[in-house]
N, C-alpha and C positions, 0 to 999 in steps of 0.2 A: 573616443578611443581609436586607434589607427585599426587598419584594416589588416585581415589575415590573406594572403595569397598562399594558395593552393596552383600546385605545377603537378603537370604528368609527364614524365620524361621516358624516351625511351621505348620498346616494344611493347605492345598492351599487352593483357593476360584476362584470363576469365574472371577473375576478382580485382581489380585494379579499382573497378568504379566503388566499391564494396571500402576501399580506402575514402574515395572520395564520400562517399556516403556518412561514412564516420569520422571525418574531417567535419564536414560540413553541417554536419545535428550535433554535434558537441559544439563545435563551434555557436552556432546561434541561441542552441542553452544556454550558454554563458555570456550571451546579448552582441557578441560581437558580431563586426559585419565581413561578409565575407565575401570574396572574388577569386575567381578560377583566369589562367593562362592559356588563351588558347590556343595550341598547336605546342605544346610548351616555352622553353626555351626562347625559340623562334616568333613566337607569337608578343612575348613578354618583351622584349625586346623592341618589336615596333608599336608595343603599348596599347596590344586589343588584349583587351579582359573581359573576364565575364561577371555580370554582376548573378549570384550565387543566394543574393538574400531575396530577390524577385520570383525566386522558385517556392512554389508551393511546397509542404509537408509531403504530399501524397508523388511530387515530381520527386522530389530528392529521393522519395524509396525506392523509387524504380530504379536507383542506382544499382541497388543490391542485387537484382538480376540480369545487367547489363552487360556482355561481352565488350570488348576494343575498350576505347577513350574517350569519355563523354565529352570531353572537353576538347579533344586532339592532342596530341605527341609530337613529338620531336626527339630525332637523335643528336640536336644541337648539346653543344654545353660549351660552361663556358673558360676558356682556355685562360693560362695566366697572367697574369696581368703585365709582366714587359713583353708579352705575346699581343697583347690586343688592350694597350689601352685606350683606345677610344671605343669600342666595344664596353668595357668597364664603365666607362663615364657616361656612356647615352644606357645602360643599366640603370645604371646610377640617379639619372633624371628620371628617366621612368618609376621608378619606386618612389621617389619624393613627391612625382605629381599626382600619383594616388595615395597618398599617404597611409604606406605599406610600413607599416610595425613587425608584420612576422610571415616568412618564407617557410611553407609545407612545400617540399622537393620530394615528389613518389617516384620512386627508380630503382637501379641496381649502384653497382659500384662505380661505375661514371661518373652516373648521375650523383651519386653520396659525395663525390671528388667536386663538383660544382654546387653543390650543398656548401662544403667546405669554407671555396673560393667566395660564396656568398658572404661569409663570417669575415672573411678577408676585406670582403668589398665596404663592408659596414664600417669595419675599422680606418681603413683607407680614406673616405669619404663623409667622416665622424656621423652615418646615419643610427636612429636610434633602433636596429632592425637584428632580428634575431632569427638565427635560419637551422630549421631540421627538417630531417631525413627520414620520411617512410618509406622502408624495405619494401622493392617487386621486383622480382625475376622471375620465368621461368628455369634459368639456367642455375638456378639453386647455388652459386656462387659468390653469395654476398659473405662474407666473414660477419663476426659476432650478434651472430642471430642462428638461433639450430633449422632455421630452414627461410625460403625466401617465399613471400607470400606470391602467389602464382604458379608454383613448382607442383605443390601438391594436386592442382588440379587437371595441371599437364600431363603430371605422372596418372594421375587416373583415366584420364582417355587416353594416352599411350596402350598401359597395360590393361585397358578393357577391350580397347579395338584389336591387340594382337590376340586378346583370347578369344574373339569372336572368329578371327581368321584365322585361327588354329584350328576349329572347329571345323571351318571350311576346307581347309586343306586334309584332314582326317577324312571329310566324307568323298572327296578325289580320288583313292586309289593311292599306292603306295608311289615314291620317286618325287613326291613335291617338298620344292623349298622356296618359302617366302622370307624378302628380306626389308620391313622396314627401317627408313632413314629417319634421326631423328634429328634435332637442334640441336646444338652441342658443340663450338666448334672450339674450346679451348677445354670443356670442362664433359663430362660425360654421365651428369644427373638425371638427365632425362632420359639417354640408352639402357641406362641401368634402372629405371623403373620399367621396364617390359620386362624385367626378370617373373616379375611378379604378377604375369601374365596365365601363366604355369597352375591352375588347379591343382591341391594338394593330390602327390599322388603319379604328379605327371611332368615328364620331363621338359626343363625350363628350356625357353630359347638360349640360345647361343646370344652372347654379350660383345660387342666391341666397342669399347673407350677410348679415350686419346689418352687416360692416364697409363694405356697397356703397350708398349709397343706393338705392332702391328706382326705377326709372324705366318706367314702365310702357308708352310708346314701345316703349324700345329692349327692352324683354322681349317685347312682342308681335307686333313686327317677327321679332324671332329663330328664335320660334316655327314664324312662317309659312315663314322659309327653309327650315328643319327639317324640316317638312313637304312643302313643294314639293322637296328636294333627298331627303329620305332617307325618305319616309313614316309620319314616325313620331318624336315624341319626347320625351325622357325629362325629367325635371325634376327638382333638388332643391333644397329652400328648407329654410332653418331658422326656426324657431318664430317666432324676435325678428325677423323683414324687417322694416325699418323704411323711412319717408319720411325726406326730406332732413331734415323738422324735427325728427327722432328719435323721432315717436312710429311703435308700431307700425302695419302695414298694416291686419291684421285691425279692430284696435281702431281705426284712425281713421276707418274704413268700415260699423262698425256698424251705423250708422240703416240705410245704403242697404242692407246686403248679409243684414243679421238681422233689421231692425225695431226692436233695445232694444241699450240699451247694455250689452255685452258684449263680449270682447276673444274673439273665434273663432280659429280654425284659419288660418294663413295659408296652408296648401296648400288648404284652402278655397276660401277668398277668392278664392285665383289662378286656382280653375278655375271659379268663377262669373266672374271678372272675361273668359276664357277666351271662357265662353259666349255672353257679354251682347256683345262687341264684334267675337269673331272667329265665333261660330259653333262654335265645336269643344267636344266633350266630351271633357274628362278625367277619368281615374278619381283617385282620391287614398288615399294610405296616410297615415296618422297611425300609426310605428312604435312612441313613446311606449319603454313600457320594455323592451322586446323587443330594444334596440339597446342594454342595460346587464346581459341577464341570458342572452344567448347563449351559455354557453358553449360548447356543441356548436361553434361557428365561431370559437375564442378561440385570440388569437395565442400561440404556444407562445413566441414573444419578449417578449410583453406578461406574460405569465407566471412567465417564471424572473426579469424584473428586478421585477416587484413582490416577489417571494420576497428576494432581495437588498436593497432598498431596506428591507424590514422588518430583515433580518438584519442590516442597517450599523447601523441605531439602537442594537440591541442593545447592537453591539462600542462604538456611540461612548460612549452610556448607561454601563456597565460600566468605560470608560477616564474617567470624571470630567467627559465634554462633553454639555452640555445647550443649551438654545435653539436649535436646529438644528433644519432638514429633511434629507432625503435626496434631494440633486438627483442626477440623471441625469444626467452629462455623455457627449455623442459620441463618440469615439477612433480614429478608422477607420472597421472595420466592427464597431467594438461600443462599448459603454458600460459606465463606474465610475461607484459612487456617489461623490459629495463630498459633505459637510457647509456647507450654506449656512445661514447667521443666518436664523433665524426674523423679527426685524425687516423684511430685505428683501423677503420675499415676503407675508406677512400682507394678508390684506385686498388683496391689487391681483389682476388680470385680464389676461390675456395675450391679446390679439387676432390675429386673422390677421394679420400682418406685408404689407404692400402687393406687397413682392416676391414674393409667393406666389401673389397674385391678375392675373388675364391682364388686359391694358389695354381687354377689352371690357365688365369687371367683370362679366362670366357663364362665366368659363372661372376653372380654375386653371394655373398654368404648371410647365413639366418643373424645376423647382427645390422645386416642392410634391410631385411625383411622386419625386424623388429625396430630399426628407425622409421621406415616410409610406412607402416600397414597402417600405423593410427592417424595418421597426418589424412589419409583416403576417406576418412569418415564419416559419415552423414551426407546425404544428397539434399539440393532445394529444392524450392516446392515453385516452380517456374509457371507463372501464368501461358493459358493457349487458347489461342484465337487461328477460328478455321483451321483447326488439327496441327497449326504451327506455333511455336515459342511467341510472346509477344515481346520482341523486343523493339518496340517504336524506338525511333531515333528522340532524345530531349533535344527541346532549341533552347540555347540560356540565351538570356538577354545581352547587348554589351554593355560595360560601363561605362557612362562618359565621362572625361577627364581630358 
């Protein structure tokens, strides 16, 4: 029987291995053998693999508590083919000399787009290989799927760390405002889970998305109420804040705010911009990859559906269907996978939806709080050695070929 390859594409997440984990045990349930990409893309390419079936039972479950990419990543992908066909064709030989039957691609929307081109490549080169797509983002912008596995676990250490330092800032004296940065630079999924930072009862942080235009009035108005009402307040902005004409904040404020043209920090930005007119200082977090590699705060429901989402591929993989992702649908109070055409989701972007966002365009509203609260649910049960996480690094073996 040919071989299953398994890719990670793209930014890691606190459940990404938790795919690979369920890739990989379904996988060898059903006797096939199996190989990982290392470094993705890039790795795949100059035809270092991993052989996947040399791992013990007891190695592959350490997957499920793994932060990053067991494997390695790559933001490689691969471009079209009157783009790069020889690229295409040493692909091409490399899948034949391991004799690769089926392509698991864990990613975002990119990556789902070179998922795609993979179905291209098969037809182009009459290989007998069948290629799908398991959902990961943190930036919760994959299209047909109700959430992107990674997101949920982002948003949970986002909005636990800002309610920790709301706390903090409470017990300071009145006049503090902190402002975390988060990820986000076209889509603003992740700034808008610090909404829900806010204990019921208690006034939320301040929201800035790049779906809001940026208006610096009514942001510095806010503030001060903030201040004069509750002494003290929180703020979260994502990376991509943008002005109404789409370009970023940080970036269209350079000269003033840096001296050279450079594209800064928008939580920067905001709290010079803070200084210069209102007088107040604010502290600033720039979380960066701290909100993708949390596992210690990783949602135990973000968890077992990435583990699932890998495992569908498999069964679909093995029943004869390709060109799919593994979307997440709703069902109550849970979620099946379904198989959605690779086609429809490729390359697009999923933005905060308008109904999500409050009509002051700095809040989010109880129909966001009632999408993301159950996605947060369940915490793991994380092995510790000398009062630290045990996250030993796996060594996979290579394969040769």
């Amino acid at each position: 029987m040919a071989r299953l390859l398994y890719l990670q594409s793209g930014g890691p997440t606190a459940v990404l291995n938790s795919s690979a984990q369920g890739v990989i045990e379904t996988a060898r349930a059903q006797g096939v053998t199996v190989c990982a990409a290392a470094n993705g893309l890039t790795g795949l390419l100059a035809g270092q693999l991993y052989d996947c079936n040399a791992a013990t039972p007891a190695q592959v479950s350490r997957l499920g508590w793994l932060p990053g990419a067991s494997f390695g990543t790559s933001r490689q992908v691969l471009a079209a083919y009157d783009e790069a066909p020889a690229q295409w064709a040493q692909l091409a030989a490399v899948l034949q000399r391991f004799d690769i039957g089926y392509v698991l691609l864990n990613g975002g929307n990119g990556s789902m787009e070179t998922a795609l081109r993979l179905g291209e490549l098969a037809q182009r080169f009459a290989l007998p290989l069948l290629a799908l797509g398991v959902p990961k983002t943190i930036d919760n912008d994959l299209e047909g799927t109700d959430f992107s596995p990674g997101f949920p676990s982002a948003a949970k250490y986002l909005a636990s760390s800002l309610r920790e330092v709301t706390h903090d800032m409470r017990s300071m004296g009145r006049g503090r405002v902190f402002i975390m940065e988060t990820m986000g630079r076209h889509v603003g999924w992740l700034a808008a889970a610090c909404s829900l930072a806010a204990a019921e009862g208690e006034p939320a942080p301040l929201v800035l998305l790049p779906e809001v235009a940026f208006d610096e009035a009514r942001v510095l108005q806010a503030v001060q109420q903030r201040l004069q009402q509750d002494g003290y307040c929180a703020i979260a902005v994502a990376e991509g804040l943008r002005q109404a004409d789409g370009r970023f904040v940080a970036q269209m404020h350079a000269d003033a705010v840096y001296g050279h043209e450079q594209l800064g920090g928008a939580g920067t930005w905001l709290a010079q911009r803070l200084q210069q007119v209102l007088g107040v200082h604010a502290h600033v977090a720039l979380v960066d990859c701290q909100q993708r590699a949390a596992m210690h705060l990783a949602s135990a429901t973000d968890a077992r559906l990435a583990y699932e989402a890998g495992a569908a591929c498999v069964h679909w993989a093995l029943a004869g269907q390709g060109g799919v992702m593994a979307g997440l649908q709703r069902q109550g109070d849970g979620w099946h996978a379904v198989p959605v055409p690779l086609a429809q989701v490729a390359g697009l972007e999923r933005t905060v939806p308008a109904h999500f966002i409050g009509a002051d365009g700095l809040s989010m509203t109880p129909a966001f709080a009632r999408y993301l609260r159950p996605l947060l649910q369940g915490e793991l049960s994380i092995p510790y050695v000398d009062g630290l996480p045990d996250y030993q690094a796996l060594a996979w073996p290579r394969l040769a070929g």
